[in-house]
N, C-alpha and C positions, 0 to 999 in steps of 0.2 A: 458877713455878707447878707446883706436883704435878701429876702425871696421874695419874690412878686406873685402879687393873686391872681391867676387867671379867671375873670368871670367865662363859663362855658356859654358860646354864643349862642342868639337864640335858634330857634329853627327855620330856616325859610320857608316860607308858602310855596308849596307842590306848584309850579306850574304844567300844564300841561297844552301842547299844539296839536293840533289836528293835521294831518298831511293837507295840504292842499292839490288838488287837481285841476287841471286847465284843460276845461272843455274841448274836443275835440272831435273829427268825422268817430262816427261806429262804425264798428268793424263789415258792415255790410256795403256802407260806403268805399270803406276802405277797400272790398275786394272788388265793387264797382271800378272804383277810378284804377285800381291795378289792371283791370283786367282791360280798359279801353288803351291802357300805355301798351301791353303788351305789343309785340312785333315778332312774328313767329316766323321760323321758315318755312320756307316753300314745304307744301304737302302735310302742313300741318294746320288746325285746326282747334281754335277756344271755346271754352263756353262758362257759364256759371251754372251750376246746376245743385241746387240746391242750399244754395251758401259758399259754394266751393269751387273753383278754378279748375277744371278739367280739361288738359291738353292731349289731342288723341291723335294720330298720322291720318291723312285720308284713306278710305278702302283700298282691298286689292282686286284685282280683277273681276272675279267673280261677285263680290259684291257690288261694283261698280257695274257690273254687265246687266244686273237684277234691276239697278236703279237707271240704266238707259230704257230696256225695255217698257218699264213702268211707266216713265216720263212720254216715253214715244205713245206708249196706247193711251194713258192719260191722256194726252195732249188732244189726240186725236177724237177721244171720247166729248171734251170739254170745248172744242171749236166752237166758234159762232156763238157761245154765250159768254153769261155775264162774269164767268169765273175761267180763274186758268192754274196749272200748274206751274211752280215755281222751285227752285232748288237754291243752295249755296245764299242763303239768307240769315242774319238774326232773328229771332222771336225774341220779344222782350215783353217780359210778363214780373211786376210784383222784382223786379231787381235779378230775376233770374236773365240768362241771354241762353239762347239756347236755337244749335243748327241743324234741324228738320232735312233727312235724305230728301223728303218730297213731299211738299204742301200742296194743297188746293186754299186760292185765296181769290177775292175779288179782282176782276181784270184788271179796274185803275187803281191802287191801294194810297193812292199819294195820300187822300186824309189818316190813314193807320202808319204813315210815316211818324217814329219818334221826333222832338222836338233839335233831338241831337243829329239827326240820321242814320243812327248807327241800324238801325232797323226798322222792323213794323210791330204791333201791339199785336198782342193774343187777338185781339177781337177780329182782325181781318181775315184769321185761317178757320177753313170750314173743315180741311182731315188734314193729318199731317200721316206719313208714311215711313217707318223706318225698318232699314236694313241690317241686322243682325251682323258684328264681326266677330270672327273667332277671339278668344282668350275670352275667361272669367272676366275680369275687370269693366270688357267691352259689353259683354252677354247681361251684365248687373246691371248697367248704364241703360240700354236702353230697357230692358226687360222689368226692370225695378225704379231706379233713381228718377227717368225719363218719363214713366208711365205716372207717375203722383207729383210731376211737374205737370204733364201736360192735363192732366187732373184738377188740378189747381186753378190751371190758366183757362180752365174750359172749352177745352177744345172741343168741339162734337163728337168726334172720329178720331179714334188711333188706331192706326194699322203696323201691325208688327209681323218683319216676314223674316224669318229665321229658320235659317240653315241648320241649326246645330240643335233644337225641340223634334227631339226624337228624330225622325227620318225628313225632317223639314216639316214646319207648320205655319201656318198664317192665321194670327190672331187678330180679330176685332173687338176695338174697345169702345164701348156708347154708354151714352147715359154720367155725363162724368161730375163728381161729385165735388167740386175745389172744396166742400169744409171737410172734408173724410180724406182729400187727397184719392181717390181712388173712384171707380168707375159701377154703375147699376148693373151691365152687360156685358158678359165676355163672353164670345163665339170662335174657338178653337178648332180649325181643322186642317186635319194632314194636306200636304201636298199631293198633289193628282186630284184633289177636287174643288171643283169650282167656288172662289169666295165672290161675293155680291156685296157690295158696299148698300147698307140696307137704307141710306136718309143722306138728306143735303144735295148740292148739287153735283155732288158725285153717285149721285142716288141709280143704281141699274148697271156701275161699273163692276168688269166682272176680273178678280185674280185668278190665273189659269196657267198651267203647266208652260204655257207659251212665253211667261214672266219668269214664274219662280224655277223651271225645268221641272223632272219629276220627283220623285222620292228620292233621296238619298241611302245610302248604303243598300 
């Protein structure tokens, strides 16, 4: 019986492939166009807020009752000029969308209309006003997440009236910094004393026990 030689074959050349990727939306896109599909139900409410999809229930009472008051003295403070109060709107700023209890923004805003509709630009709101709802989650949103959005977007004025800051407080926020996310001015004060919206043409409006009620507990 022959044996046969086997020559040991030689070595192949390593090849090696790179994965390939197929270009596609970033993820900021991505939460853009998710968040315009969105179709919520009644009584609830989207926004993006700081890269992020946040779905909240509308207020309840009391908080609702804080933001008719506002709106009514608002409204009335702001007549006859070139600005008015507004509620239940987008803001869109930088990819964020974001729904203000209660803006002050120019009468006709149709030029700060987005090209989409979905809203108006940071540039048309001169203060925006938010209303404070109970649970952690809510209290972070606007007290935190909300306040170095609306920092960003430049807003003049943030007002925050919150229920649940000690025995009730209303805070003013000026001077806002978008490269620091964050604000030159904060003016802190309890409920029972009169707040003054200190610039813009909310300039002389006053927060009083007749908006927020009085002290809590």
């Amino acid at each position: 019986m022959t044996a046969l030689a086997h020559e040991r074959p030689e070595t192949m050349p390593e090849t090696r492939t790179e994965p390939v990727f197929e270009e596609g939306p970033d993820l900021d896109e991505v939460v853009w166009q998710a968040w315009k599909a969105m179709e919520l139900p009644e009584g609830y409410r989207a926004e993006i807020i700081e890269g992020v999809i946040e779905v909240s229930p509308t207020g309840r009472y009391s908080h609702s009752q804080i933001i008719f008051l506002l709106r009514e003295a608002l409204g009335d403070f702001l007549r006859g000029g070139d600005f008015a109060a507004r509620h239940d709107t987008n803001i869109i700023h930088d990819g964020s969308a974001l729904i203000p209890d209660l803006f002050v923004v120019v009468r006709d805003p149709e030029r700060y209309v987005t090209d989409d509709g979905l809203g108006l630009t940071a540039a048309a709101v001169r203060v925006i006003f938010e209303v404070v709802s109970p649970g952690k989650r809510n209290q972070d949103r606007d007290r935190v997440r909300k306040r170095r959005e609306y920092a960003r977007a430049g807003i003049p004025i943030y007002v925050l009236i919150d229920d649940y800051d000690g025995q009730g407080a209303v805070t003013v926020f000026t001077g806002p910094r978008p490269d620091k996310a964050d604000w030159e001015d904060i003016h802190r004060v309890p409920y029972g004393t009169d707040v003054t919206i200190p610039e813009g043409p909310a300039k002389g409006f006053v927060i009083d026990e007749a908006i927020t009620g009085p002290k809590r507990g």
